[in-house]
C-alpha positions in Angstrom: 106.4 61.8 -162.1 104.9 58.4 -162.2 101.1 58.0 -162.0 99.7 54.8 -160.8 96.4 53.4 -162.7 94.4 51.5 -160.7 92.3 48.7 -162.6 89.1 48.3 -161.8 87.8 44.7 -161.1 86.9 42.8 -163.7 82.9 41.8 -163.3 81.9 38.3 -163.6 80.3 37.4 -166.6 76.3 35.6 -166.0 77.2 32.2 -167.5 80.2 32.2 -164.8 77.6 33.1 -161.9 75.2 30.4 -163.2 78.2 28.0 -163.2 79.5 28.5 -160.0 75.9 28.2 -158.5 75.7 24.8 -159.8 78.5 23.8 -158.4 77.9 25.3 -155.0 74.5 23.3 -155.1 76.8 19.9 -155.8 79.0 20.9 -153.0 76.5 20.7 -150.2 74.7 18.0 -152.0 78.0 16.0 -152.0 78.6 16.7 -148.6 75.1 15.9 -147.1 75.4 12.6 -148.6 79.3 12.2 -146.9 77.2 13.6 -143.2 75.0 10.7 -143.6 77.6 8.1 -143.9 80.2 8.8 -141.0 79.9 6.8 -138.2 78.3 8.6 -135.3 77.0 11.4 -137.5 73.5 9.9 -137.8 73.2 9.8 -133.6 74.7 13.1 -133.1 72.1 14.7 -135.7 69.6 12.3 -136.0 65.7 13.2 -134.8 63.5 11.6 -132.2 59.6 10.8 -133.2 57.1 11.5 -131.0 53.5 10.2 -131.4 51.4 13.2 -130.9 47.9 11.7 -132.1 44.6 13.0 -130.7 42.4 9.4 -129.7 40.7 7.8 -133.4 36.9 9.1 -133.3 34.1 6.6 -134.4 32.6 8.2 -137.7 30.3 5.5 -138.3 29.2 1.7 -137.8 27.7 -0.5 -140.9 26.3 -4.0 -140.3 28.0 -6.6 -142.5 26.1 -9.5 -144.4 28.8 -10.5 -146.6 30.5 -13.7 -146.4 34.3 -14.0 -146.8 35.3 -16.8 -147.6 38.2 -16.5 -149.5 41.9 -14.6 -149.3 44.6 -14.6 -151.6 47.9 -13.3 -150.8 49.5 -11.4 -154.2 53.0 -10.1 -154.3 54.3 -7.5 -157.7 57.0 -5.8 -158.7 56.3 -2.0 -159.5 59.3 -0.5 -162.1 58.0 3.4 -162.6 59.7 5.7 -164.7 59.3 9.7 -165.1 61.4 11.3 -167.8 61.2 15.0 -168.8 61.3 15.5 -172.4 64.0 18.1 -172.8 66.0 17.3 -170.4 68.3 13.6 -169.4 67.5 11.6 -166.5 70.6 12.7 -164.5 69.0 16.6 -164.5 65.0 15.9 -164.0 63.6 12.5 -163.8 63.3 9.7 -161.7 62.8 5.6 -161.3 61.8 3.4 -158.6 61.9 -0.4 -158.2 59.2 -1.2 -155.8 57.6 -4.6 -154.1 54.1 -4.3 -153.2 52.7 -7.3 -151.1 49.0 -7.5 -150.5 45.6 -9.5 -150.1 42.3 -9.7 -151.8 39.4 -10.9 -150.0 36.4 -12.9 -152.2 32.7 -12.9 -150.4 29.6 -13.7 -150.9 27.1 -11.3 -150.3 24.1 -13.2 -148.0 22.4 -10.0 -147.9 21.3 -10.1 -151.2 19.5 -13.7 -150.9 15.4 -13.0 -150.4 13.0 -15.4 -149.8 12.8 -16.6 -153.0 15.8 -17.5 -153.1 15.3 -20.1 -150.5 13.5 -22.9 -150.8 12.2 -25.5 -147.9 10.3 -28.6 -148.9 7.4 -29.7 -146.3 9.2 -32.0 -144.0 12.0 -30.0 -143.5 14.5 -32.6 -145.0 15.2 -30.7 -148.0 16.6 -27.2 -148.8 17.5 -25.4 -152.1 19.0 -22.4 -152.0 20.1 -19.9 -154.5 23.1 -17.2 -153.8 24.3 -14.1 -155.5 27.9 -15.1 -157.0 31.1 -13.9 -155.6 32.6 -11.2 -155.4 36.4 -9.5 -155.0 36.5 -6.9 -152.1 39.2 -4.0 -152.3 42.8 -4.8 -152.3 44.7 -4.4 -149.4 48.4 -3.2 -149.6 50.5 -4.8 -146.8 53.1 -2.3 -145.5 54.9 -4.6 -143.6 55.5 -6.4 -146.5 56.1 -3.4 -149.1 59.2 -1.6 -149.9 61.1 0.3 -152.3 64.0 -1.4 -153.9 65.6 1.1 -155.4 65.1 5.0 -155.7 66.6 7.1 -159.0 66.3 10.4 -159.3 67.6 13.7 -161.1 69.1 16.8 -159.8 66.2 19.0 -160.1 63.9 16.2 -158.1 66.6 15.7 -155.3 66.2 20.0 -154.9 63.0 19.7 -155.0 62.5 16.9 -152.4 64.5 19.4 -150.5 60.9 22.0 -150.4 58.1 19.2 -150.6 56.1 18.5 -147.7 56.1 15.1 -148.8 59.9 14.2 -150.1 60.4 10.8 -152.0 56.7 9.9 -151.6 55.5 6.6 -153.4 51.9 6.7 -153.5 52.5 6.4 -157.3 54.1 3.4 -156.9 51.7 2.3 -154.4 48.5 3.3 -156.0 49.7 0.8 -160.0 51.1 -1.7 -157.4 47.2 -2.1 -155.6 46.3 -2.0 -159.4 48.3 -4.7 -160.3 47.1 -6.7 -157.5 43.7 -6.5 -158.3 44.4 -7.3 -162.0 46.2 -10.6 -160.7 43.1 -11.1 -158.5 40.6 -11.3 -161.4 42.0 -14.0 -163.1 43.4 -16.0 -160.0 40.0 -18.1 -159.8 39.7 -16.5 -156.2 35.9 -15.8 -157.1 34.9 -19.5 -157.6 37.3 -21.1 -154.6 35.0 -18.5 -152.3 31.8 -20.0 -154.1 32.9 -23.8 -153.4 34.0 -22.7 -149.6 30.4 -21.0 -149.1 28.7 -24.0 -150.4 30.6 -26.5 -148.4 29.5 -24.1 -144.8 26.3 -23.7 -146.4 25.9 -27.5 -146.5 27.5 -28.3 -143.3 25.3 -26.2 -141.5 22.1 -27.0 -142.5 23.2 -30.6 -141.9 23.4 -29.7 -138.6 20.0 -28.5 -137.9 18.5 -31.7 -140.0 18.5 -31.4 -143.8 19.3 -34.3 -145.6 19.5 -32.6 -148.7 21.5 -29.2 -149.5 21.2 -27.9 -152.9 23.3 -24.6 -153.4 23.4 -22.6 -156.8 24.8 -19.1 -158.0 23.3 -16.6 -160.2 20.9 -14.1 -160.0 
């Protein structure tokens, strides 16, 4: 008489789990990526916006005394680069090439000029004036005009963009590329353009009403 032994199933080991995980994980990566570049695919999936906004509310009103009277138009090139320290770029890490376009205002504050700082000889012919100097306002980022190049970025940041609220966000790249901007604005001479510009209204206006003589300075 024969008995048959029945072998139990073999259990697979953890590394063999763990590998097979990965791969399952590259698997639908892979073939999210192949979704997204068949013809048609996009329409058939793709998602509708819908502006849903409540009306903008009025928090508050400021009167303005400031002069502008000077713009410049800056454009930089933003290369950021997170790398973990452990691990390479292709697992947890990212890079992205971006080209921030923007504007910096320069005024001069009008406000700030007392009657002191004005001067008025008898006759009305001639008129001195002294003005606070110019200054850089905030600098604007232009998102008509700003993009990202290019976006690089490891396995573990790809799954995570998957269970962000805010997936492949670039305020990092936004927020050194408004710093960059304002660092090119310092030493772009914007400041004294805005200073010649105020004096030359400054002068044409007072011209108008009957001064002879305009005498504008800066300083405080």
């Amino acid at each position: 008489m024969t008995t048959s032994v029945t072998r139990l199933p073999r259990r697979m080991p953890g590394w063999a789990k763990l590998l097979t995980a990965f791969v399952l994980v590259l698997a639908v990566l892979f073939a999210g990526i192949r979704l997204a570049v068949l013809p048609g695919i996009k329409d058939l999936f793709g998602t509708e916006s819908h502006d849903r906004s409540g009306p903008a509310l009025l928090k508050s009103i400021q009167d303005m005394s400031r002069y502008d009277a000077a713009s410049g138009t800056f454009q930089v090139v933003v290369d950021l680069e997170k790398n973990a320290k452990y691990l390479p770029d292709a697992i947890r890490g990212s890079r992205t090439l971006y080209v921030g376009a923007g504007t910096v205002d320069a005024y001069v504050d009008l406000g700030l000029v007392g009657e002191k700082d004005v001067t008025v000889n008898a006759d009305r012919t001639s008129a001195t004036l002294r003005l606070p100097h110019a200054r850089l306002g905030r600098p604007a980022l232009d998102p008509d005009h700003s993009y990202a190049v290019s976006k690089q970025r490891g396995l573990l940041d790809r799954l995570g963009d998957l269970f962000s609220d805010n997936p492949n966000s670039e305020q990092a790249v936004q927020k050194l590329a408004v710093q960059h901007i304002g660092g090119a604005a310092k030493g772009s001479g914007l400041t004294t353009r805005a200073e010649t510009n105020t004096t030359g209204m400054l002068e044409g206006l007072l011209r108008s009403l009957g001064f002879k003589e305009v005498h504008v300075s800066y300083g405080s």
